[in-house]
N, C-alpha and C positions, 0 to 999 in steps of 0.2 A: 504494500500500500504506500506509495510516494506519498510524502510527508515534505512541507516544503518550511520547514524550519531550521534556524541554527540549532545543532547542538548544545552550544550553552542561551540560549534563548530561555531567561526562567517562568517558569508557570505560574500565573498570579490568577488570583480569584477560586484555586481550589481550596477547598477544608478540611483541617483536620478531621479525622476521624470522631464519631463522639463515642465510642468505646474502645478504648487501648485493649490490646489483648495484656496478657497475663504471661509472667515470665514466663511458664512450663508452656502454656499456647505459643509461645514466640519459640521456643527449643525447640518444642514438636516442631512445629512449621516449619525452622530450618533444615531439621535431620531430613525432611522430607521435601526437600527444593522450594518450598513457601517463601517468597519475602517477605520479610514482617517491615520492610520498611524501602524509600525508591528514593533515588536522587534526580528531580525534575531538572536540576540543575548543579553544577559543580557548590554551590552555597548554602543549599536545601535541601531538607530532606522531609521526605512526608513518610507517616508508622501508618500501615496497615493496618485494620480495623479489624478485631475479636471476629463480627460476624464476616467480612472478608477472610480472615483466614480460617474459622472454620468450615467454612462450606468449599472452598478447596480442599482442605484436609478429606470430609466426609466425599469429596468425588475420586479422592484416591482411596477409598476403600479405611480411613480412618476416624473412630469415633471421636470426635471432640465433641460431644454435646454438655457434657457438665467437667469439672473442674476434677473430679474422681476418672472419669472416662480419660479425658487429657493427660492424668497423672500416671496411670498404666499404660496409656497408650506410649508414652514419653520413653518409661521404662523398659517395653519390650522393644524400643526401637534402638534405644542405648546398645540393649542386651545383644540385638540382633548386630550392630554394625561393630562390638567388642568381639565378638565370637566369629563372625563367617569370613572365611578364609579370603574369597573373591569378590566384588561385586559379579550380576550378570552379565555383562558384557565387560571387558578389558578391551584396551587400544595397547598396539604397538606400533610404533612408527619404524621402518625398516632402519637400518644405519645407526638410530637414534638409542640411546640408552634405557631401559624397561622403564616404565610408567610405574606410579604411585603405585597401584595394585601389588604390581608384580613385587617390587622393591621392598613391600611392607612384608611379606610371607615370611612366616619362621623360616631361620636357616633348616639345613636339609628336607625342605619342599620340595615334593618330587612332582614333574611337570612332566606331563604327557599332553600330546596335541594329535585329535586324527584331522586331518586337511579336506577342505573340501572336497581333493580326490578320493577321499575315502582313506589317505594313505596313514601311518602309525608312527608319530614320531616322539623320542626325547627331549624334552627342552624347547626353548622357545627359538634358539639363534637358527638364522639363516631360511627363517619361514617363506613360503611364496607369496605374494600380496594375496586376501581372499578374508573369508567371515569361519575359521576354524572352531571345531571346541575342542576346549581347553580340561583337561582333571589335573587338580591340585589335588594331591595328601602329604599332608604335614606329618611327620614325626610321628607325633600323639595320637595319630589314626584317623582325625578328622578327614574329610574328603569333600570337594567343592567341585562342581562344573560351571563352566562358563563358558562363554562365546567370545572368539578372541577374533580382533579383527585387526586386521594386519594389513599397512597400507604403505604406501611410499612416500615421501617425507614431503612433498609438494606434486599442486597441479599442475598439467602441461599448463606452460606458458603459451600465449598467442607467436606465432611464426613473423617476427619481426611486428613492423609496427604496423597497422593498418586501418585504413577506414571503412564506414559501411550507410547503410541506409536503417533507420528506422518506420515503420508503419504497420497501423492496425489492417491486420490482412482483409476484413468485413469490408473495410473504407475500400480497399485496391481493386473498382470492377474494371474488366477489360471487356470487348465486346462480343465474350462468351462466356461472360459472367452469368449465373443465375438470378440476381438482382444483390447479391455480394460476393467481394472476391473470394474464390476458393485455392486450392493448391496447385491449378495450374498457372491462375496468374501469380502465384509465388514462385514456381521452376520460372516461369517466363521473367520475372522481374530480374531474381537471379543471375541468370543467363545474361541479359542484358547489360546488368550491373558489372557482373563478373567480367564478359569479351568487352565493352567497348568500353571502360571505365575505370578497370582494373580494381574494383571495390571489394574489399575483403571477405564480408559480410552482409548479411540481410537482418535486422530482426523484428520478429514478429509478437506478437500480444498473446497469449495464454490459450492454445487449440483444444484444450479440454473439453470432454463432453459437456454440454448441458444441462441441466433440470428441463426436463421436455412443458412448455405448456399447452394451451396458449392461455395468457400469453408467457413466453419462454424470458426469463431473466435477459435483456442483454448486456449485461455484463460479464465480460470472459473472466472475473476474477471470484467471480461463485458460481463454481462449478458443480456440476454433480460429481463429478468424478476426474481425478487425476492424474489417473493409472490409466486412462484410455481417451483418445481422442475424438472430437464430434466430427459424425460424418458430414455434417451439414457442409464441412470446405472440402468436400469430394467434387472434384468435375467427371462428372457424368458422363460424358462421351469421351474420356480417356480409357473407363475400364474396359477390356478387352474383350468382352461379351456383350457391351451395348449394339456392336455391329452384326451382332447376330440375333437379334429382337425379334420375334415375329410378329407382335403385335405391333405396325406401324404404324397406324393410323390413332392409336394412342400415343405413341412414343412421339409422334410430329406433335399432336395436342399439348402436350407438356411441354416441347420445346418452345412451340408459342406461345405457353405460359411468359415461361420463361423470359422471353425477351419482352413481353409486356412488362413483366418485373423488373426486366433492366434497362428498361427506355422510360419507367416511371420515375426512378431514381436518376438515373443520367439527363433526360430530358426533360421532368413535367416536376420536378422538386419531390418526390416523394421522398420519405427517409425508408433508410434500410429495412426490411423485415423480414426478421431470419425465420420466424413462425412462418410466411408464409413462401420462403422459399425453400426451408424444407421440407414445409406440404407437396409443395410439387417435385423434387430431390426424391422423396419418399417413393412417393409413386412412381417415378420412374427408375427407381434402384429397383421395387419391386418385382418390376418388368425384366430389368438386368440378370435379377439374382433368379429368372425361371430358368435362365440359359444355364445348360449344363456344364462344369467345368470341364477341358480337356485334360489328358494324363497330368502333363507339365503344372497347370494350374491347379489340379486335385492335390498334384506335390506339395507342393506349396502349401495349400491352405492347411492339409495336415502338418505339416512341419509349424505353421502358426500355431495352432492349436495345442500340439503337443511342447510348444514354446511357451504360451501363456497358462495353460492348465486352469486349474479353479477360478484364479483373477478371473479370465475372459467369461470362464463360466458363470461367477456371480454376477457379472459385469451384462451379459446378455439375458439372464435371467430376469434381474432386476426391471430392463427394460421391459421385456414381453409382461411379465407384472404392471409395470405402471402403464400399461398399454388397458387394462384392464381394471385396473384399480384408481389409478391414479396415482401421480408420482411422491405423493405423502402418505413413507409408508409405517410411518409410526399410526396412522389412521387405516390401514389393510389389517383384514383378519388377521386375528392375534397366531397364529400356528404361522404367517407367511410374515410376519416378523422377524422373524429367526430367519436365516438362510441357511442352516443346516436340518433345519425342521422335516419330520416326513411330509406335512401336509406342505413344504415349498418345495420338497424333492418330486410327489405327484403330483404339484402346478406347474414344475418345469417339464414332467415328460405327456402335460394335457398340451401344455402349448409349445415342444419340441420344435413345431416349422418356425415360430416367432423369435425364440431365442436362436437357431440356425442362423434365423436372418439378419440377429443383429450378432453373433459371432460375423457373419461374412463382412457385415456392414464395418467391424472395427480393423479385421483385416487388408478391406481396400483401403480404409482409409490410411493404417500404416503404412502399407504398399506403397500409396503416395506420397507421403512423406518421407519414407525412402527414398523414391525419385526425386522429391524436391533437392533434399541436402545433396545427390549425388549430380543432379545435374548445376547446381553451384562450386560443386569442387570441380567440376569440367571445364565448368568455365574460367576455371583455375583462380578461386576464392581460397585462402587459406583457411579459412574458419566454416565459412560455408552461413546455414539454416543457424541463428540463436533463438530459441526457445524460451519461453518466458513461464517458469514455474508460480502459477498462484500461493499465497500462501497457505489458503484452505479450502475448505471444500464447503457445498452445499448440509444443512442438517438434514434436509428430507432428499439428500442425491443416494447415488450406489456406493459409493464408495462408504457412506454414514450407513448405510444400511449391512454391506458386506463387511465391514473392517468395525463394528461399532463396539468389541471390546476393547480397541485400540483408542476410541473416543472419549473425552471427558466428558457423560452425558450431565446434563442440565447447564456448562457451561457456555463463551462465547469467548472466542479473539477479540479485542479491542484495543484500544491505547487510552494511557491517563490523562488529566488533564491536562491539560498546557495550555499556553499562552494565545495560541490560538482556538483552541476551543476549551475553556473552563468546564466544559458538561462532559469532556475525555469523548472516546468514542466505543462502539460496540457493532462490528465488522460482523455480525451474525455466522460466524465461521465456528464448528468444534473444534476446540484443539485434541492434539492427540495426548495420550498419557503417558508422561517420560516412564513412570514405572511399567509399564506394559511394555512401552518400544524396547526398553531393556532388556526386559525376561526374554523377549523374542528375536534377541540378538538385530536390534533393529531391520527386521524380517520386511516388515509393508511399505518403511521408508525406502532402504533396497530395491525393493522389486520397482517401487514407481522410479525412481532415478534411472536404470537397469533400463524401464522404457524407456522414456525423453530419451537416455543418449545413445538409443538403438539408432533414432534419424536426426541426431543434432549435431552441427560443431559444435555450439556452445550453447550454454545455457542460462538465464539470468534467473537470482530466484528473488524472487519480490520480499519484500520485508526480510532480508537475508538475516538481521537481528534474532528474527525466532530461532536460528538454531542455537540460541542461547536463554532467551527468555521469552514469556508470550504473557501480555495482559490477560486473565481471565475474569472473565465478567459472570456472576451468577444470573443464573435465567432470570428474569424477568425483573432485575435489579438495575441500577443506572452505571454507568463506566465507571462514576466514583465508586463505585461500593466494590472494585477487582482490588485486584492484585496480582503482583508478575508470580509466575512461576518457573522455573527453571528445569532446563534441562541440559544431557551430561554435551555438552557442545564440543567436547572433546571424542565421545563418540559422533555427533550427528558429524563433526567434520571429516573424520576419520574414513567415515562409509562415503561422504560427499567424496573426498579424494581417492577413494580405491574403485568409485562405480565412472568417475570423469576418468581417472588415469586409462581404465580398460578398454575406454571408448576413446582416449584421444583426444577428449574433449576441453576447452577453456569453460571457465565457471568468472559468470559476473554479479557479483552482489548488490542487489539496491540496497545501499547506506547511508540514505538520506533521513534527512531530520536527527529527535535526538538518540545517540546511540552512547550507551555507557563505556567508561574509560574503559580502555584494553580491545572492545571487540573490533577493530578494524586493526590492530597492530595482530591480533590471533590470526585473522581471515588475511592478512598480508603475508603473513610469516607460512602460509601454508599455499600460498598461492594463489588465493579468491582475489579477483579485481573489485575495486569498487565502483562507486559513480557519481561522477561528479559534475553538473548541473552547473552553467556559465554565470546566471544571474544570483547564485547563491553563495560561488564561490569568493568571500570576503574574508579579510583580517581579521577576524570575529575579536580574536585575544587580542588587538593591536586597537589601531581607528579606523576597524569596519571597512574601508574602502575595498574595492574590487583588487584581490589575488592576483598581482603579475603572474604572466606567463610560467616563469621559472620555478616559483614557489608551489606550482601545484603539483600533486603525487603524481606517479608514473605508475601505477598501478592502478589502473582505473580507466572504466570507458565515459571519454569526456562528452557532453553532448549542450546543445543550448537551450533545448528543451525537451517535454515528457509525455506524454497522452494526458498527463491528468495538470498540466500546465498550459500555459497562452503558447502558438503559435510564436515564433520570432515576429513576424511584422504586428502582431498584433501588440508585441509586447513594447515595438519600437514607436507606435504609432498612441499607443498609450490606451488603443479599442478595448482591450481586457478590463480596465477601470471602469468603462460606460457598460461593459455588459454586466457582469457583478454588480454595479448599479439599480440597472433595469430590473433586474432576478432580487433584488432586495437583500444582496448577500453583503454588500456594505457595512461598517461598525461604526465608518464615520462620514461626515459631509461632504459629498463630490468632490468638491473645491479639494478637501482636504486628501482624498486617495488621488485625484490627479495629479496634485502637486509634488507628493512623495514619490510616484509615482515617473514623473516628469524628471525629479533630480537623479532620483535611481539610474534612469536610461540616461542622463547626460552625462554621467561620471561615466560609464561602462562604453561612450559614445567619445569622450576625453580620451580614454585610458586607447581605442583602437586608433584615433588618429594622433596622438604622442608615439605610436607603435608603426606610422605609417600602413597602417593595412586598410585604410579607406580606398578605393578608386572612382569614388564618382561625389556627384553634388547633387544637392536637391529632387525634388520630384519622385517619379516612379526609379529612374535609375538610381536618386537617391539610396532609397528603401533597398533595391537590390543590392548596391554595392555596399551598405551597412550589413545585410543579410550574408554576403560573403566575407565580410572584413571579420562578421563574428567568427565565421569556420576559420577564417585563416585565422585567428587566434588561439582557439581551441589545437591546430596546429603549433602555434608555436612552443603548448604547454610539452612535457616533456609523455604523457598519456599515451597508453600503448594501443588503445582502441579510440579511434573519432566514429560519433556518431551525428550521421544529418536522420533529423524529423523532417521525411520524404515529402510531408505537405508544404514546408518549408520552399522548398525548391520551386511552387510554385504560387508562392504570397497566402496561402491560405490563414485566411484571418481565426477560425472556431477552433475552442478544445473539442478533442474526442470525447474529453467526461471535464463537467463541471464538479469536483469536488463539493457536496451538501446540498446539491440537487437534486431530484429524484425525475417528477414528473414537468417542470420548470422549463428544464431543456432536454434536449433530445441527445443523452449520454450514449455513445456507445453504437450511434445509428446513421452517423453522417458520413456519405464520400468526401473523399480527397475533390477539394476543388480552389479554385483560381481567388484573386484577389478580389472579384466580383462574384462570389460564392457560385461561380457555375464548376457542376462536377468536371473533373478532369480525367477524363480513361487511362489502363496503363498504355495504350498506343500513342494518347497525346503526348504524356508524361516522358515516353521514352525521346518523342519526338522534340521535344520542348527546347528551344533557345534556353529559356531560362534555367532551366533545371540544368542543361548541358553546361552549361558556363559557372555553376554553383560547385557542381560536381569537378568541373577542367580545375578549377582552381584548388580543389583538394589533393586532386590528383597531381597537379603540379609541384603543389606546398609539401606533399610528402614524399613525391620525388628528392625536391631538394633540400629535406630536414636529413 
């Protein structure tokens, strides 16, 4: 969740708690990853509240409800982390000297490890990278198992330094779009970027399934599911059995849907709508998936199958359910609650052709994103496809349904108060339960990483922070009333660098806003880039003014703006003040956001022509050559990733999402278009003066950096 605040930016207007917990409440809490207390800011500190932390405590499976419950509970936890040999999962970093764990065992610990190969070894030295377990016996007879996971000491680094394109793939029609972009206008963009531009990268916004409606969330960052991709960015006349339809006179029906859908949106102002493209997607996969596969292709799909196992299986099941139910399945019969239940084992073999369909359906869709990242490395991108991992997931999706021992039920992701919003927030997302990820040798985190970088170069993971800590908000309580919880961020990192290393892939963390000391010097030291944002980057610790070139990290992908930020021209032209305005999101008097406003952009407007990177004056060329002055600065930082916001390249004034709007504006559903809001195709885009001249100049500036 892009956060567009300083770091040390302090929180004013939130309140203390009106119940302190109680020392042995605060113990308990800590033994058990609870903060009993947050630092808004490097000068403050706010204590979590008695009922904050017990109702964390009680979603981990602990009784805090009276003062006696807390006292035993305290006790056995003592007793438990005195006596047991291991925690459940251990980290070893290859090279690296044993971790706390290992280091603490009585002398003459005898360590066995069988390896993912199944194979039976002594000792822990010279392991192979992988998720092994682990038997400790001590001396004294005691004996422990654990899950060890063994990694190499950093991520691949990016392959020299390079730039890329950013864009929400929905926005990208071309004109055999379904009425939003799918995955062939990603190979195509790709391709494009790659041969004639030499751009490193693509990245795209969060391809996660859905929650099916209608209408269907469009927000790709609540998903139903993480573990598997929405078919919805399938292009349909790509798969290899569309050409063999027999019913064509449906199959033409649908195409002219189709193009009605994208001559609504390109020509007649309609906004995006993924409900109703893939209504007709649907129907015409339907048609798709009667054709029979041939040998080669029956390969294949088995070889999927027996690649994903149960995941895909819950994964399609779920679906044909909520085809029938409805996708809120805390509200389906109690027996199909369960996914291991009989009464869901005989609902999946009543509607066997449904769940087929949507096995096939996640299939092709992988299939194609396969093809996407492999025809970006053709085009010889070094990174290729980056991927955008959400932070969580939908409560009424599959993934909450299949994985939901893994969930912290009755909880919510959020963030605390701060300074820009005293009322904190609550992301309606479950978190997951660091004690369960643990016992399961971080098993479900695994597996979804394990996908993504099946078809990614890289991967961003949105609120990278949570692999350390997560606001948790109790149900139906206000964002004040959370508290962080923590987890072992020594394992979540450990499995992030052994599932990226296997794949080759670069890992980029959104580190924006406030993040507590140490975790970006963690996430640097092991490899993770971070991101860093042009209008935010200031002397925060100094006099504030905008961050020379030189001063900025080199670990990190730089960019000038974000989906859930203003547009460059918009933010040059000072338009993002009058619309916040219009929408009522204002705190203060016009006069007063345009004129902060106004100095903001002249200092940052100072700072590129003191640098000589201006080339033009005034007017429209104005705007353009300020729009490239910003990239060439972003080049001059010393940053191993440049990113352009692809609408950028062509004046586009609108955010993709207005942060704290809902139904106000149209988050989530607008094309890429022109400085005079007309949609722009990926044909114009590619064809574009302007965009080519944004782009030559990147390409030149890191030629000659």
């Amino acid at each position: 969740m892009t956060q567009t605040r300083s770091a040390d930016t302090p929180a004013e207007g939130s309140e203390q708690p009106q119940d302190p917990p109680s020392d042995d409440l605060s113990r308990l809490a800590a033994l058990h990853g609870v903060a009993v207390s947050y630092r808004p800011s490097p000068d403050r500190a706010v204590t979590a509240s008695a009922t904050a932390l017990t109702r964390a405590l009680t979603t981990l499976g602990i009784d805090a409800s009276t003062p006696a419950a807390v006292a035993a509970a305290l006790t056995a936890r003592e007793r438990e982390l005195r006596e047991r040999l291991l925690p459940p999962t251990v980290v070893s970093w290859s090279g690296e000297p044993p971790g706390t764990a290992l280091a603490a065992l009585p002398p003459g610990t005898r360590l066995t490890v069988t390896t993912e190969d199944g194979e039976t070894r002594d000792g822990t030295a010279r392991l192979p990278p992988g998720v092994h377990r682990l038997t400790a016996t001590a001396p004294d007879g005691r004996t422990a198992h654990s899950h060890l996971v063994v990694a190499p000491p950093r991520l691949p680094a990016p392959p020299g330094r390079t730039y890329g394109l950013l864009v929400q793939l929905y926005s990208l029609l071309s004109r055999r779009s379904w009425g939003m972009g799918d995955l062939g206008d990603l190979a195509g963009l790709a391709d494009w970027a790659g041969r004639t531009l030499g751009a490193g990268f693509v990245q795209v916004n969060p391809l996660h399934a859905a929650v099916p409606g209608p209408p269907t969330d469009p927000s790709p960052y609540r998903p139903s599911s993480r573990r598997f991709p929405d078919p919805v960015h399938l292009r349909v006349e790509d798969v290899p059995e569309f050409a063999r339809v027999e019913d064509r006179a449906r199959l033409d029906a649908l195409l002219e849907r189709a193009a009605r859908l994208r001559e609504g949106v390109l020509e007649k102002g309609a906004l995006i709508d993924r409900d109703a493209v893939w209504e007709a997607k649907r129907a015409a996969l339907e048609l798709v998936l009667e054709v029979p596969l041939d040998p080669a292709r029956r390969a294949a799909y088995d070889a999927f199958l027996a690649r994903e196992g149960q995941a895909l299986e819950d994964q399609a099941t779920w679906c044909a359910l909520a085809e029938v139910h409805g996708p809120a399945w805390r509200r389906w019969p109690r027996g199909l609650r369960d996914p291991r239940s009989e009464e869901t084992a005989r609902a999946r073999h009543a509607l066997r052709d449904r769940v087929d369909l949507h096995r096939r359906l996640a299939w092709l869709t992988d299939t194609q994103l396969t093809a996407a990242q492999r025809t970006a490395r053709e085009a010889g991108m070094p990174v290729g496809i980056v991927h955008d991992l959400a932070v969580g997931v939908h409560p009424d999706g599959a993934d909450a349904w299949a994985q939901q021992e893994f969930f912290a039920a009755g909880m919510s992701v959020g963030a605390p108060p701060d300074a820009f919003n005293a009322r904190g927030q609550d992301w309606g997302l479950p978190p997951w339960r660091p004690d369960r990820l643990a016992a399961s040798g971080y098993a479900p985190y695994r597996m979804l990483l394990r996908a993504l970088f099946g078809y990614a170069g890289a991967l961003r993971i949105d609120h990278v922070m949570g692999l350390f800590r997560l606001w948790w908000v109790p149900e139906g309580r206000p964002p004040t009333e959370g508290t962080y919880v923590r987890y072992d961020a020594e394992a979540m990192l450990a499995v992030l660098v052994l599932e990226a290393s296997r794949a080759g892939a670069v890992v980029i963390g959104e580190d924006l806003g406030t993040v507590e000391p140490g975790v970006r010097e963690r996430l640097r030291a092991r490899g993770v880039l971070g991101t860093s944002v042009l209008w935010f980057e200031r002397d925060w610790e100094g006099d504030g003014r905008p961050l020379p070139p030189q001063s900025w990290r080199a670990d990190c992908l730089a960019t000038a703006t974000t989906h859930d930020l203003p547009p460059t021209a918009a933010r040059l032209t000072g338009e993002h003040v009058e619309l916040r305005d219009r929408l009522g999101l204002s705190t203060r008097p016009l006069a007063e956001e345009r004129a902060e406003a106004a100095a903001d952009t002249a200092e940052w407007r100072d700072v590129l022509s003191g640098l000589g990177l201006t080339d033009g004056e005034g007017g429209e060329g104005g705007e353009e050559a300020d729009i490239r002055a910003v990239h060439r600065f972003l080049l001059r930082t010393p940053a191993r990733m440049v990113g352009v916001w692809l609408p950028d390249g062509v004046g586009d004034r609108r955010p993709q999402n207005l942060p704290g709007t809902s139904d106000e504006y149209p988050n989530w559903r607008l094309p890429v278009a022109d400085a005079d809001g007309r949609p722009v195709t990926l044909e114009e885009l590619t064809a574009s003066p302007r965009v080519r001249a944004l782009l030559e100049v990147l390409r030149e500036e890191a030629a000659r950096s």
